[in-house]
VODO-305664 format. One record per residue (C-alpha): y, x, z; residue number from 0. Coordinates in Angstrom, 2 decimals, m for minus. Each point is the difference from the previous one (the first is absolute). Layout:
! residues N
milo v:Y | u:X | w:Z | i:NUM $
...
This chain:
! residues 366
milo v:132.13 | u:72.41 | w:25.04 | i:0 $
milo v:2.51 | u:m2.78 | w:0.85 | i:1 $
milo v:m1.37 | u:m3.18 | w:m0.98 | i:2 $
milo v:2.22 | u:m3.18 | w:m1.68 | i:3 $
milo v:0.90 | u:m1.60 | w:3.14 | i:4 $
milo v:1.01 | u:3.46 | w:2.37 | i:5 $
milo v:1.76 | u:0.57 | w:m2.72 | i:6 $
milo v:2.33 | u:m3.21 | w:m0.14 | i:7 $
milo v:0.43 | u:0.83 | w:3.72 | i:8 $
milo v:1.20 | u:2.81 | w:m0.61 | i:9 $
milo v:2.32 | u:m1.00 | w:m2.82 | i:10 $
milo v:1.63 | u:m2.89 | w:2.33 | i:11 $
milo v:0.42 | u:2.52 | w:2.62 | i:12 $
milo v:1.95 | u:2.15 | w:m2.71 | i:13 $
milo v:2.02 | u:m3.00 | w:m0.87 | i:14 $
milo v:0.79 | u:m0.87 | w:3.53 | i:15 $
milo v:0.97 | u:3.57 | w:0.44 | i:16 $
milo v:2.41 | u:0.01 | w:m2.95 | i:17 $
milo v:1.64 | u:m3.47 | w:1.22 | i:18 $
milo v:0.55 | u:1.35 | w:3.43 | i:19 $
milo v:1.22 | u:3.36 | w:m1.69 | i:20 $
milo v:2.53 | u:m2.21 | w:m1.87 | i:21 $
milo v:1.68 | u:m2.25 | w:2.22 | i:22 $
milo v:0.35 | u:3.15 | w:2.55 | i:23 $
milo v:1.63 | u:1.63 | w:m2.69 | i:24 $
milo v:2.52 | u:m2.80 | w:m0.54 | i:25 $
milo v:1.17 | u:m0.67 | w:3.65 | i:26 $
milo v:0.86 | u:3.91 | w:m0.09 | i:27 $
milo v:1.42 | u:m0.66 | w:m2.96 | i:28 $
milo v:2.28 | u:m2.42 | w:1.55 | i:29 $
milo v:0.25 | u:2.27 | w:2.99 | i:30 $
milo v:1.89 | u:2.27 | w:m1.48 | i:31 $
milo v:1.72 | u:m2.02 | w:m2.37 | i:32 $
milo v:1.61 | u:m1.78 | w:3.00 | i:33 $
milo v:0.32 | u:3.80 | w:1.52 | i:34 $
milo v:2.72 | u:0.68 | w:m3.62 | i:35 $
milo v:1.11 | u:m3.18 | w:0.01 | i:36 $
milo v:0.88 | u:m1.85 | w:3.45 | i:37 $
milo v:3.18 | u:0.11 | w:1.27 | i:38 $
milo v:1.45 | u:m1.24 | w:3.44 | i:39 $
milo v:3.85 | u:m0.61 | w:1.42 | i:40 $
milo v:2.18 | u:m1.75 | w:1.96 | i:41 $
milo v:1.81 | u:m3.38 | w:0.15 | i:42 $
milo v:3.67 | u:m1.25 | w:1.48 | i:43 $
milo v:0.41 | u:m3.34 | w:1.16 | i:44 $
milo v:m1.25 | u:m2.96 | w:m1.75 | i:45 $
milo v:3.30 | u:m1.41 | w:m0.26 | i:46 $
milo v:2.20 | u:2.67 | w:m1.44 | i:47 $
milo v:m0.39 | u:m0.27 | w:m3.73 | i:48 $
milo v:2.98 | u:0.98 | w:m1.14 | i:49 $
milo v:0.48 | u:m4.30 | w:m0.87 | i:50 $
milo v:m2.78 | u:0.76 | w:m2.57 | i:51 $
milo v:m3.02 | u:m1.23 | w:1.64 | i:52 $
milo v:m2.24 | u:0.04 | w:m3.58 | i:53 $
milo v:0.94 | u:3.78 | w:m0.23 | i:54 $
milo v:m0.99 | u:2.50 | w:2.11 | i:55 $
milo v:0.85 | u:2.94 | w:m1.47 | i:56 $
milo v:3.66 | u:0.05 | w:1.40 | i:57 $
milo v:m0.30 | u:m1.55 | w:3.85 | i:58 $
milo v:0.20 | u:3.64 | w:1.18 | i:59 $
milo v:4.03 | u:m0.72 | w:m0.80 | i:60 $
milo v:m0.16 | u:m2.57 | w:2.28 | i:61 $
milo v:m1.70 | u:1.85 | w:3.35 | i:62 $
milo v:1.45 | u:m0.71 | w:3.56 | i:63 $
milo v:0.50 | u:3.72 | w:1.89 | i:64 $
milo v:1.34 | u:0.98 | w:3.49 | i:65 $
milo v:2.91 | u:1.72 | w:m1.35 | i:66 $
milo v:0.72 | u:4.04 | w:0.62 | i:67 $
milo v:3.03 | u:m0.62 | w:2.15 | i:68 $
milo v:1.11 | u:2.13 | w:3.30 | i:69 $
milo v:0.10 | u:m2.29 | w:3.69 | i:70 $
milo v:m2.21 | u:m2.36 | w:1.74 | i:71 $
milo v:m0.37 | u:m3.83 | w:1.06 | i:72 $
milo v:2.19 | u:2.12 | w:3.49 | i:73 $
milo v:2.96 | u:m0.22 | w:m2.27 | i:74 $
milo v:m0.72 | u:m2.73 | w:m2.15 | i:75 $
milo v:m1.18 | u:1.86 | w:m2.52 | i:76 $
milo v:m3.71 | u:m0.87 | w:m2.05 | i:77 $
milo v:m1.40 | u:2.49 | w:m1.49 | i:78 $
milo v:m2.30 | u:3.16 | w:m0.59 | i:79 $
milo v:2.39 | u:2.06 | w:2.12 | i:80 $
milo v:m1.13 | u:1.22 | w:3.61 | i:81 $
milo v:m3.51 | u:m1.72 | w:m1.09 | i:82 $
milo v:m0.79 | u:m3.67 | w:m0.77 | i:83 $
milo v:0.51 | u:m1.35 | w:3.62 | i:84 $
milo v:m2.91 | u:m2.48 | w:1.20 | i:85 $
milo v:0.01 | u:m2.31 | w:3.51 | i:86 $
milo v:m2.95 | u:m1.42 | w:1.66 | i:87 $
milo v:0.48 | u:m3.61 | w:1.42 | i:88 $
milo v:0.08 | u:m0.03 | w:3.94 | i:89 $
milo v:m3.59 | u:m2.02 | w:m0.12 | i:90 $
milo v:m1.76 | u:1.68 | w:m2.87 | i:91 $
milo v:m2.52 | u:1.64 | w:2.56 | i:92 $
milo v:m0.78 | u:m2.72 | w:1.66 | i:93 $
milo v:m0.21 | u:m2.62 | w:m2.58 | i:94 $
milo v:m2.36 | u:2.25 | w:m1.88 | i:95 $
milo v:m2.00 | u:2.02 | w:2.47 | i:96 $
milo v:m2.19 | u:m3.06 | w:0.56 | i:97 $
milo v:m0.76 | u:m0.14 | w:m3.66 | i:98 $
milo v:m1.95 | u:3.18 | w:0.20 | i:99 $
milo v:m3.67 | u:m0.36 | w:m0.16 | i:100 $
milo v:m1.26 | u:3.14 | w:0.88 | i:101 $
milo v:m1.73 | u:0.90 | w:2.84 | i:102 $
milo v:3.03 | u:1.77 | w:1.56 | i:103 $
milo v:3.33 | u:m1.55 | w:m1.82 | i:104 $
milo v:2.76 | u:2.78 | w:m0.30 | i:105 $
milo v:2.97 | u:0.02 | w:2.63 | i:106 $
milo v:3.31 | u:m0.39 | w:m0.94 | i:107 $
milo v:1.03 | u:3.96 | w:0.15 | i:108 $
milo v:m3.07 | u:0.12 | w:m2.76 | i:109 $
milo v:1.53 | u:m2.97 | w:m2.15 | i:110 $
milo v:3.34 | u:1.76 | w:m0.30 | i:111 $
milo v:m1.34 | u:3.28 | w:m0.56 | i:112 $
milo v:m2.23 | u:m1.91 | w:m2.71 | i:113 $
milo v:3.39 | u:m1.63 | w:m1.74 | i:114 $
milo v:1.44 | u:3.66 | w:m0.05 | i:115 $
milo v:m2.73 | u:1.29 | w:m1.95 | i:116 $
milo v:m0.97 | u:m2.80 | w:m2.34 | i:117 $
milo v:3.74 | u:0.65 | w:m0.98 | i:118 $
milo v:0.09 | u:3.77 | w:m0.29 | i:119 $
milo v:m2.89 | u:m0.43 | w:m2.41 | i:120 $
milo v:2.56 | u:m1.26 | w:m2.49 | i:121 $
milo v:2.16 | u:3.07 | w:0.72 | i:122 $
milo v:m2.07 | u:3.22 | w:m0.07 | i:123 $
milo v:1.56 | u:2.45 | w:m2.03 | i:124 $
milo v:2.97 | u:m1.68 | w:m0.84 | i:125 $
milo v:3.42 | u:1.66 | w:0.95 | i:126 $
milo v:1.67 | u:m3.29 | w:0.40 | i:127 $
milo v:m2.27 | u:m2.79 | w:0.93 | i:128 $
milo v:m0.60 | u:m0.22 | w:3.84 | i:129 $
milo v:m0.48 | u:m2.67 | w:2.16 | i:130 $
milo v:1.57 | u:m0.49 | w:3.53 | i:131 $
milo v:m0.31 | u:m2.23 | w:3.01 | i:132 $
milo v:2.87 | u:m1.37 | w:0.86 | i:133 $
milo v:m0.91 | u:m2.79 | w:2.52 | i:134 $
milo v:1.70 | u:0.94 | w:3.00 | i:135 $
milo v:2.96 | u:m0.21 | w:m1.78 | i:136 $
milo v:m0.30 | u:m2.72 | w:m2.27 | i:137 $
milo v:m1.92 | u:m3.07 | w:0.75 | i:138 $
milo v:m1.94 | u:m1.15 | w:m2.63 | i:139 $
milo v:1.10 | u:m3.32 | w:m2.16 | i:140 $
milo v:m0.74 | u:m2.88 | w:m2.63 | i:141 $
milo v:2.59 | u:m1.41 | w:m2.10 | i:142 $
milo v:0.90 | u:m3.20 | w:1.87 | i:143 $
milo v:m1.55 | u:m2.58 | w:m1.27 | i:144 $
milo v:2.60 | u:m1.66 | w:m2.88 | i:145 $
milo v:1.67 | u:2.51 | w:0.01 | i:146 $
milo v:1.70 | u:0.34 | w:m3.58 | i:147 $
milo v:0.26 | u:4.01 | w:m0.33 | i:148 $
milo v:m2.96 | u:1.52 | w:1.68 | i:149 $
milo v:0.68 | u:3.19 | w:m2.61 | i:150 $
milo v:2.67 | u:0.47 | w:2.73 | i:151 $
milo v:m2.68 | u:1.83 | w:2.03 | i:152 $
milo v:m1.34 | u:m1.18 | w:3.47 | i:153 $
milo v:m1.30 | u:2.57 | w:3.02 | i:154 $
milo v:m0.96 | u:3.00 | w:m1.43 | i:155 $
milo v:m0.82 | u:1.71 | w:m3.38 | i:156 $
milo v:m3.81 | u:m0.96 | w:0.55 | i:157 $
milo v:m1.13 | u:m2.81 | w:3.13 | i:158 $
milo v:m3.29 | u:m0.51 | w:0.96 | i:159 $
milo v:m1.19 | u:m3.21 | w:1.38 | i:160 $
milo v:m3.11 | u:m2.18 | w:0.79 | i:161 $
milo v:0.46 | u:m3.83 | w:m0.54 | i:162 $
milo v:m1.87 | u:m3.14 | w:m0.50 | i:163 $
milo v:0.23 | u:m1.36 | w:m3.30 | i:164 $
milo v:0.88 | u:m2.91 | w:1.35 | i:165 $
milo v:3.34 | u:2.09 | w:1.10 | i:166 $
milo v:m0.15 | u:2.07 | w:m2.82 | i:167 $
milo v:m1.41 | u:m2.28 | w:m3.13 | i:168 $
milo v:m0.91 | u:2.96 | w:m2.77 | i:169 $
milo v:m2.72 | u:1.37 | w:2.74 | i:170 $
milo v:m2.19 | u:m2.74 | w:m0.84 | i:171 $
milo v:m3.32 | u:1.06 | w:m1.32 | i:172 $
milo v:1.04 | u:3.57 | w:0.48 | i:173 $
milo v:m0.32 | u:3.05 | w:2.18 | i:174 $
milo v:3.24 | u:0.77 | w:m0.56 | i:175 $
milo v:3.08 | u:0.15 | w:m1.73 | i:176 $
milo v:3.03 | u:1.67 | w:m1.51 | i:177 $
milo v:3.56 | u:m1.40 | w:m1.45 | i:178 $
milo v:2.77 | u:2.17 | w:m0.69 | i:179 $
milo v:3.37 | u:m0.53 | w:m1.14 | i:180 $
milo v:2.60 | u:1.59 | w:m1.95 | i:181 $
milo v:3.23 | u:m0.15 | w:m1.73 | i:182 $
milo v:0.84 | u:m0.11 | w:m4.09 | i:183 $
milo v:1.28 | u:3.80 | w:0.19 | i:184 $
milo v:m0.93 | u:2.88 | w:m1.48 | i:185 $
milo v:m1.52 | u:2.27 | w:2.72 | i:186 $
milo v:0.87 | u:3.50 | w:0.36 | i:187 $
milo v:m3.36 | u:2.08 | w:m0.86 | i:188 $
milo v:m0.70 | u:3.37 | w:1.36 | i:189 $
milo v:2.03 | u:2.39 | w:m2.49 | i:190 $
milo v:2.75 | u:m1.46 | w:1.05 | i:191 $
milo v:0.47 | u:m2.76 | w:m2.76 | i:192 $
milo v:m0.02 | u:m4.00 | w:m0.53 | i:193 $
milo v:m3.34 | u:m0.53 | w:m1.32 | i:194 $
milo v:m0.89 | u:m3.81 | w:m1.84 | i:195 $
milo v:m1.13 | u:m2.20 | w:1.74 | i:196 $
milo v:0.65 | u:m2.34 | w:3.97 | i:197 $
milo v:0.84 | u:1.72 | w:3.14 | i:198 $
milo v:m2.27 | u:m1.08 | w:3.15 | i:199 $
milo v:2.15 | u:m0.92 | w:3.10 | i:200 $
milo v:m3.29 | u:m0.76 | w:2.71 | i:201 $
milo v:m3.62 | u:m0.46 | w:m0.04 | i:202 $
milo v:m2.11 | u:m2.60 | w:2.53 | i:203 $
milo v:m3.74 | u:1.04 | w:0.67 | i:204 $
milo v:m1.60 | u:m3.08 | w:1.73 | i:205 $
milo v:m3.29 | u:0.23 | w:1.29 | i:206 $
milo v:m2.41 | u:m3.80 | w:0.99 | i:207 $
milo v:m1.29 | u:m0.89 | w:3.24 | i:208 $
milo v:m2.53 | u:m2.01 | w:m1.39 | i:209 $
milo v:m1.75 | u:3.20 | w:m2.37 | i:210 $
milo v:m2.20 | u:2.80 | w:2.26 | i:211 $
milo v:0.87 | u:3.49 | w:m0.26 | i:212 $
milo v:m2.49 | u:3.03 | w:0.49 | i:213 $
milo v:1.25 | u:3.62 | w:1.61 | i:214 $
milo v:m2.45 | u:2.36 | w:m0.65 | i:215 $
milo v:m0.28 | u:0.86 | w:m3.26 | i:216 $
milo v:m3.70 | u:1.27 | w:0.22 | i:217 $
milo v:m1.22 | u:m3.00 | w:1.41 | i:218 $
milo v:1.11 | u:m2.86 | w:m2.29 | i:219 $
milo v:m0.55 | u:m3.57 | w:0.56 | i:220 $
milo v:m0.93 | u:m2.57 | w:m1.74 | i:221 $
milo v:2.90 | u:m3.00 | w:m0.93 | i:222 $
milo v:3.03 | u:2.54 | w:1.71 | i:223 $
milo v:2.64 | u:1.98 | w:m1.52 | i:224 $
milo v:0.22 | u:3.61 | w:0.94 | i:225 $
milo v:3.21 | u:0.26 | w:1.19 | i:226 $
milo v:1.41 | u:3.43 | w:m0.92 | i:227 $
milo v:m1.35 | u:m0.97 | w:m3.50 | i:228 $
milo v:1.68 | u:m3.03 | w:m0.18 | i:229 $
milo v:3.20 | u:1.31 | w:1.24 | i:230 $
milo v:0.25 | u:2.71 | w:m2.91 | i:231 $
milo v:m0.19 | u:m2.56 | w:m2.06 | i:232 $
milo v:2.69 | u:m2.13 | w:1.04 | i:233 $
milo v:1.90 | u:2.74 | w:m0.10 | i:234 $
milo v:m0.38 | u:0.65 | w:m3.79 | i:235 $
milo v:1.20 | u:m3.51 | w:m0.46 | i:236 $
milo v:3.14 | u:1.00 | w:2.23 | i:237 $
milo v:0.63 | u:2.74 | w:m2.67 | i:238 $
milo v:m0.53 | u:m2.79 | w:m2.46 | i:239 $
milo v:m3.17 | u:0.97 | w:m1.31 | i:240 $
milo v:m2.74 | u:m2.68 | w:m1.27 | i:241 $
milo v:m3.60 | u:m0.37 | w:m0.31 | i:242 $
milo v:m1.22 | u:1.55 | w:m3.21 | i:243 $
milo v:m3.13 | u:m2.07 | w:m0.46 | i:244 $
milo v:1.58 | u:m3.02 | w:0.68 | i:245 $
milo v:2.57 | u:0.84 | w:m3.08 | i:246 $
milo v:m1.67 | u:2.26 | w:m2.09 | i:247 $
milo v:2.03 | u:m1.05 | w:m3.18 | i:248 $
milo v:3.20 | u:1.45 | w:2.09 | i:249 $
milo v:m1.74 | u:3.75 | w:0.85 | i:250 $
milo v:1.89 | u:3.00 | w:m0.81 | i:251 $
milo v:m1.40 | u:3.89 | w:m0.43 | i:252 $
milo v:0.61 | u:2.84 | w:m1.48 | i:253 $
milo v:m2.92 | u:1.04 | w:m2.11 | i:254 $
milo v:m3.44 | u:m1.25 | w:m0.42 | i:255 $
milo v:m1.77 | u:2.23 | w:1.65 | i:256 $
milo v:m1.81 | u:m1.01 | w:3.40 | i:257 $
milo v:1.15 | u:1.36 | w:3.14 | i:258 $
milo v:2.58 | u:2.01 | w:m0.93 | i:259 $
milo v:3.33 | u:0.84 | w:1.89 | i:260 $
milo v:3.13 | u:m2.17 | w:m1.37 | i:261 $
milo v:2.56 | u:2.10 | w:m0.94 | i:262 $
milo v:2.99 | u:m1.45 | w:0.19 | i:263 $
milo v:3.63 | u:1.33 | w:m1.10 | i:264 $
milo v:2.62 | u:m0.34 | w:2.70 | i:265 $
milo v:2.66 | u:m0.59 | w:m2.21 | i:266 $
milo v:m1.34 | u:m2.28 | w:m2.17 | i:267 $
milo v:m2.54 | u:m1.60 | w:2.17 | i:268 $
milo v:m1.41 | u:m2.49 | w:m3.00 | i:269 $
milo v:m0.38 | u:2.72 | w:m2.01 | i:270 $
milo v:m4.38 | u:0.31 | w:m1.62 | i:271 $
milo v:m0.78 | u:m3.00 | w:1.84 | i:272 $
milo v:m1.89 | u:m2.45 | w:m1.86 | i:273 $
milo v:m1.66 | u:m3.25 | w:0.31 | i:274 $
milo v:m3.63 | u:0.37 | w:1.21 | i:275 $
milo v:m2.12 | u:m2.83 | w:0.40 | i:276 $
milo v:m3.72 | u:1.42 | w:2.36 | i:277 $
milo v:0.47 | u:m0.35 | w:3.64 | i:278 $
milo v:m0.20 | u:3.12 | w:2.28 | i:279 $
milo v:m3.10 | u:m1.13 | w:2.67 | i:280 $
milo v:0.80 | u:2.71 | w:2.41 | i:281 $
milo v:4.45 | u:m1.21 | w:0.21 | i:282 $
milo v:0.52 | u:m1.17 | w:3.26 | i:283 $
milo v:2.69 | u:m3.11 | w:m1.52 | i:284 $
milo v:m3.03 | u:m1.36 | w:m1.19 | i:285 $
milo v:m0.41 | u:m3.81 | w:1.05 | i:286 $
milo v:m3.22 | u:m0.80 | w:1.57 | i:287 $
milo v:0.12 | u:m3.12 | w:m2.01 | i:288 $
milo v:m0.25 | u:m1.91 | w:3.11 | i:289 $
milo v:m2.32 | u:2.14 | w:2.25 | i:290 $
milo v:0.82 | u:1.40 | w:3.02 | i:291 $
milo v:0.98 | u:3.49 | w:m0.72 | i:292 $
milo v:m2.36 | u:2.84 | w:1.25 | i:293 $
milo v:0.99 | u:3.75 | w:0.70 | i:294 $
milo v:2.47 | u:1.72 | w:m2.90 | i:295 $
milo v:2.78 | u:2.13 | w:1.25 | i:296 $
milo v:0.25 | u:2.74 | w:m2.20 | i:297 $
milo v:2.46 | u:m0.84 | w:m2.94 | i:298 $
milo v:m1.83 | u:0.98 | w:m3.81 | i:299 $
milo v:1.57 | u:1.27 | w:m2.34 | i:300 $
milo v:1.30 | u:m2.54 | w:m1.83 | i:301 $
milo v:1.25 | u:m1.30 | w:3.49 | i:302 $
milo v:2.42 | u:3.18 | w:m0.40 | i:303 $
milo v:0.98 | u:m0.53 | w:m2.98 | i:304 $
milo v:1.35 | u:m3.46 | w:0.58 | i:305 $
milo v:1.95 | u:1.65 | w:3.02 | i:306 $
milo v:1.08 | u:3.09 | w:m1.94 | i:307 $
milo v:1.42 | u:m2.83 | w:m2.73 | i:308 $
milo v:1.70 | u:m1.68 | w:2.18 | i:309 $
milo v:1.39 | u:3.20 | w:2.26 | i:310 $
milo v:m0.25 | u:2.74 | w:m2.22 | i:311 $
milo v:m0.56 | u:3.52 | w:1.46 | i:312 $
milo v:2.57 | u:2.86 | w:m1.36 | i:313 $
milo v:m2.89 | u:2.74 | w:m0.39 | i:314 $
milo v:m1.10 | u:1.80 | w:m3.52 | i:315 $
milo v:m3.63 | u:m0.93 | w:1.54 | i:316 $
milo v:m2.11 | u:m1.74 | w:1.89 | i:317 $
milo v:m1.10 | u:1.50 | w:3.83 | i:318 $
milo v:m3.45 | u:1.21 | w:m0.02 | i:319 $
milo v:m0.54 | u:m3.03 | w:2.83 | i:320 $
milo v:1.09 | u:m2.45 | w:m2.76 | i:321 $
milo v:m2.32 | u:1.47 | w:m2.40 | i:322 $
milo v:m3.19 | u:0.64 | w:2.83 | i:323 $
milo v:0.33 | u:m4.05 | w:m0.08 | i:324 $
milo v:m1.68 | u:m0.36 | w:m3.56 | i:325 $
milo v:m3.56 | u:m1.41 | w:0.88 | i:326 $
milo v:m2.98 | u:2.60 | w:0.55 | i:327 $
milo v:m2.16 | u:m0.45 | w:m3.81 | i:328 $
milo v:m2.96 | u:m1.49 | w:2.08 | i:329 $
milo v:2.36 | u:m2.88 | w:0.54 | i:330 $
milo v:1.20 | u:m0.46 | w:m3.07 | i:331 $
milo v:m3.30 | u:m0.06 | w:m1.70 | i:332 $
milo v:m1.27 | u:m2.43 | w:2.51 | i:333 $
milo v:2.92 | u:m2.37 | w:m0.51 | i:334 $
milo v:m1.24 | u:0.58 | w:m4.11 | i:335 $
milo v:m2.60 | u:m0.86 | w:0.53 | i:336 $
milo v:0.51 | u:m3.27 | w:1.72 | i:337 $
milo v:2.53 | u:m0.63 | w:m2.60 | i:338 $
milo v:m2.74 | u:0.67 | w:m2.49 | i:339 $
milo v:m2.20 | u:m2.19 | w:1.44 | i:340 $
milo v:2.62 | u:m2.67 | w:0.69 | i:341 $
milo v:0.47 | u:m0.10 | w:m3.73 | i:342 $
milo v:m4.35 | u:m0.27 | w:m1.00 | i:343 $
milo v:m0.58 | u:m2.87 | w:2.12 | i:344 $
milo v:3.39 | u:m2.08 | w:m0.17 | i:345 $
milo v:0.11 | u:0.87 | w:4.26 | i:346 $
milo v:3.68 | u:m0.55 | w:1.50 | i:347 $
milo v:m0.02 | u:1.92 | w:2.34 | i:348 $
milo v:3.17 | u:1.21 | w:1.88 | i:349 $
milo v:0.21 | u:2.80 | w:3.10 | i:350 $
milo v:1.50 | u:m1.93 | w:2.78 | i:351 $
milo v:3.64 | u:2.42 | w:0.71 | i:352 $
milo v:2.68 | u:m2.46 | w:0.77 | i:353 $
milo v:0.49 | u:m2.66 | w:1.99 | i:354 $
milo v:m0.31 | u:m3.41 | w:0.86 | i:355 $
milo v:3.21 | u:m1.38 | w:m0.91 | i:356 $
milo v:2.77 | u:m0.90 | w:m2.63 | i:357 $
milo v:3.71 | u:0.73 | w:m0.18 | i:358 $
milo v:3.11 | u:m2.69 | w:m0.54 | i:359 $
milo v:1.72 | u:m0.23 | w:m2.67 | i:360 $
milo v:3.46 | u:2.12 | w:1.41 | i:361 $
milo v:3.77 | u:m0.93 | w:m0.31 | i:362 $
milo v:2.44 | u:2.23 | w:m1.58 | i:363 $
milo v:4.11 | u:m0.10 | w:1.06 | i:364 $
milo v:2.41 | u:1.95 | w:m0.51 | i:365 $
């Protein structure tokens, strides 16, 4: 027999039971309604809107490119041709070596090496977009100072520096950071065309002596930018790339399905894309909102897709690399989940995969 009072027990156990039932069934509810229904993308410059800054939907007319065209800075000539040419200022190694914290900072054969590959992560599998030092022949630059056409291009195609921002104003508060410059032409995309849009003449990476930088990526520390990480970044911004969660009223994709592979039409590069307004945690032109930025050197997916836009690849299909890139399922239903509860407790959370910094406001000529 079950007397009165075992038997309330037992009925506010039930009830508890059913509640707990409940709101587990709702946040997988949610779960996989934000599985159907998120979708993630890329986003050009802040300040190319096509002069219609209340309407997104057309600033992909308005995107800066390197353009498609044959030569090199050797011959005067800026472009994608024989790779897009980057110099290293004289004292970059030692003006940042002693920003290192680690243990055992990296030498300067290890810093260059570093630059390489933080760049080549931008080109892997693409037939056209390489990267190559050039600093031996071309001594890296800044438009003097005044100087009424800095579109004219300075140094090489890409220059690498480390300043003070009381040399170099913009660096203030920031890790580091990225201007390019271009002309009011049409560039020359890769099928051989004029596509819409600003051609890009040079790009300035410029790193602070007064941030910390960390080498070894499995031994992060605390307050310091990782420096390969950071690097990649900047480099995004050189292709004119933005942050997405910094702009997500500007994000473009192709579908609305999470993680999947942009596909994006050579000829018509525009083509399917569509405004998209949830941010991509695992894109590596994510702002750390002010952090410093910690380890992220693999590009996402949607961090393709921003470069495929902007230099489309001539293939019926993506390479199996590009498509091995879509995040492993644990991943995405972690980063679900965190979204899901993100949303149930009004959290703001944000994944910390850009960097500490914030870009001018650039010039156009031409």
């Amino acid at each position: 027999m079950v007397d009165r009072q075992e038997r309330q027990m037992l009925d506010n156990q039930s009830g508890r039971n059913r509640s707990f039932r409940v709101g587990l069934c709702c946040i997988l509810a949610l779960i996989f309604w934000l599985w159907g229904a998120v979708a993630y993308g890329f986003v050009i410059d802040e300040t190319l809107t096509n002069n219609t800054p209340n309407n997104p939907a057309d600033d992909l007319q308005d995107v800066a490119r390197w353009s498609n065209v044959p030569g090199s800075v050797a011959s005067n000539i800026r472009g994608l041709g024989e790779g897009l040419e980057y110099a290293i200022a004289p004292d970059f190694c030692s003006r940042i070596i002693p920003l290192f914290a680690d243990t055992k900072p990296p030498t300067c054969d290890q810093i260059q090496t570093s630059i390489q590959t933080a760049m080549a992560h931008w080109g892997q599998d693409h037939p056209s977009l390489t990267f190559k030092n050039v600093t031996s022949q071309r001594s890296a630059q800044l438009p003097p100072q005044g100087d009424p056409e800095p579109w004219r291009g300075f140094g090489a195609e890409i220059d690498l520096f480390v300043l003070s921002p009381q040399d170099y104003p913009f660096l203030a508060d920031f890790g580091a950071y990225t201007s390019f410059w271009y002309l009011n032409e049409n560039p020359i995309g890769l099928q051989g065309r004029p596509l819409p849009g600003k051609t890009i003449t040079s790009a300035d990476i410029v790193f602070s002596n007064q941030a910390c930088y960390f080498w070894d990526p499995r031994k992060p520390i605390q307050g310091c930018n990782h420096f390969e990480s950071l690097l990649a970044h900047e480099v995004g911004h050189a292709l004119s790339l933005d942050h997405p969660n910094e702009f997500p009223q500007r994000n473009f994709d192709t579908d609305n399905r999470l993680g999947n592979v942009m596909s994006i039409d050579c000829q018509n590069p525009t083509k399917s894309l569509k405004l998209s307004t949830r941010i991509d945690p695992q894109a590596i032109m994510n702002s750390s909102l002010g952090q410093s930025l910690g380890t992220q050197t693999q590009l996402s997916v949607d961090d393709l897709g921003g470069r495929n836009f902007l230099y489309p690849i001539c293939q019926a299909r993506a390479t199996a690399k590009q498509l091995s890139q879509r995040p492993p399922s644990w991943q995405l239903f972690g980063v679900l989940l965190l979204g899901s509860f993100t949303i149930v407790f009004g959290t703001t959370t944000l994944m910390q995969q850009g960097d500490k910094r914030r870009r001018r406001r650039y010039k156009s000529g031409g």
